[in-house]
C-alpha positions in Angstrom: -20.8 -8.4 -10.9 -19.2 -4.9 -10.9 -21.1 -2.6 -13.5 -18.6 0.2 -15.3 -20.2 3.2 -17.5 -17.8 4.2 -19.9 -17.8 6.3 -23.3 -16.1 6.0 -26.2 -12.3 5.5 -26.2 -12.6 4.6 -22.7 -11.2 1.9 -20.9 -10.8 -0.4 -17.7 -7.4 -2.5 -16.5 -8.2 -5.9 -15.3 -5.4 -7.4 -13.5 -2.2 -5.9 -13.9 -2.3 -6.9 -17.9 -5.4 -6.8 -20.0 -7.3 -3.9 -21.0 -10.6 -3.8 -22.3 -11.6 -0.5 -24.4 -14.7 1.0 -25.8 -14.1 1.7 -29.3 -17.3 2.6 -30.7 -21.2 2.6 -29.4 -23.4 3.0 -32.1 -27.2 2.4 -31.5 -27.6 -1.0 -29.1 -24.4 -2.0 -30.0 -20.6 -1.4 -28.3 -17.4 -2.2 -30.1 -14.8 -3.2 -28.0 -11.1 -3.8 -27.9 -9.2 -6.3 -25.7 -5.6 -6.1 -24.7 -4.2 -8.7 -23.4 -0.9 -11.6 -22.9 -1.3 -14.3 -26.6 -1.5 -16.8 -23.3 -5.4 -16.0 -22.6 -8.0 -16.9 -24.7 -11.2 -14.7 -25.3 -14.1 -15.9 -26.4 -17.7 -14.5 -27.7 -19.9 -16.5 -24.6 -21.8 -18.7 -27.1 -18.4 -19.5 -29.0 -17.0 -20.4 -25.1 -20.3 -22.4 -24.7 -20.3 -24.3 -27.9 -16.4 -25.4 -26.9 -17.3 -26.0 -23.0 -20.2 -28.3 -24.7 -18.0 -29.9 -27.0 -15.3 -30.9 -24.9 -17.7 -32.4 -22.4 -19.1 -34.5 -24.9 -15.7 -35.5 -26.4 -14.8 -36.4 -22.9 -17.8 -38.5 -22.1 -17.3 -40.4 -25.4 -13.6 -41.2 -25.1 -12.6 -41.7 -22.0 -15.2 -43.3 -20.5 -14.5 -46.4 -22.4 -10.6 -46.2 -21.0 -12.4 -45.4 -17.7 -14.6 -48.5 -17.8 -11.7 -51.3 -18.9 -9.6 -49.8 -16.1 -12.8 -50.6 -13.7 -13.3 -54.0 -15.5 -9.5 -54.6 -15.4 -8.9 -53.4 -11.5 -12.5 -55.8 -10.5 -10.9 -59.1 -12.4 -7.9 -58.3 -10.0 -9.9 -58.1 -7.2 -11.7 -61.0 -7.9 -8.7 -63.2 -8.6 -7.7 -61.9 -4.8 -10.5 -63.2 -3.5 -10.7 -66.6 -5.4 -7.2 -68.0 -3.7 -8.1 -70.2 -1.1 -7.5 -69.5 2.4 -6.1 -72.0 4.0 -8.5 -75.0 5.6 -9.3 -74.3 9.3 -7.8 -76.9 12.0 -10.1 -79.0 14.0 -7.7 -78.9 16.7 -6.6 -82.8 16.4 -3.6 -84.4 15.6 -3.6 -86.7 13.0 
């Protein structure tokens, strides 16, 4: 983690692009400003969290149901493979 001091109407350049100032510092709180493309998004951490736990669970509710028919469907396959009979084995004579 790099660790920056800066004061008031200060800033740091991440990237070529984004630009994070200090706006205001008052008491145990910092304002801050963020400049950067309309393609990033910027989250609070709990906000990104909250999201990050939301998508997880959306994931693990719908598509692990599309996940499990493909299994089902691929094993039925598999099994119908195996079920055609090979072809009898020759005891050598002629009939």
């Amino acid at each position: 983690m790099l660790i920056l001091t800066r004061k008031s109407d200060e800033s740091i350049i991440i990237g070529n692009n984004i630009k994070v100032k200090v706006l205001k510092v008052q008491g145990n709180q910092v304002h801050i400003g963020i400049d950067a493309p309309k393609d990033f998004s910027i989250y609070r951490e709990e906000i990104f969290e909250q999201i990050r736990a939301e998508n997880a669970n959306a994931v693990q509710n719908n598509i692990q149901p599309a996940m499990l028919e493909q299994l089902e469907n691929n094993l039925t396959g598999l099994k119908n493979l195996l079920m055609v009979q090979a072809p009898e084995k020759s005891d050598g004579k002629k009939k």
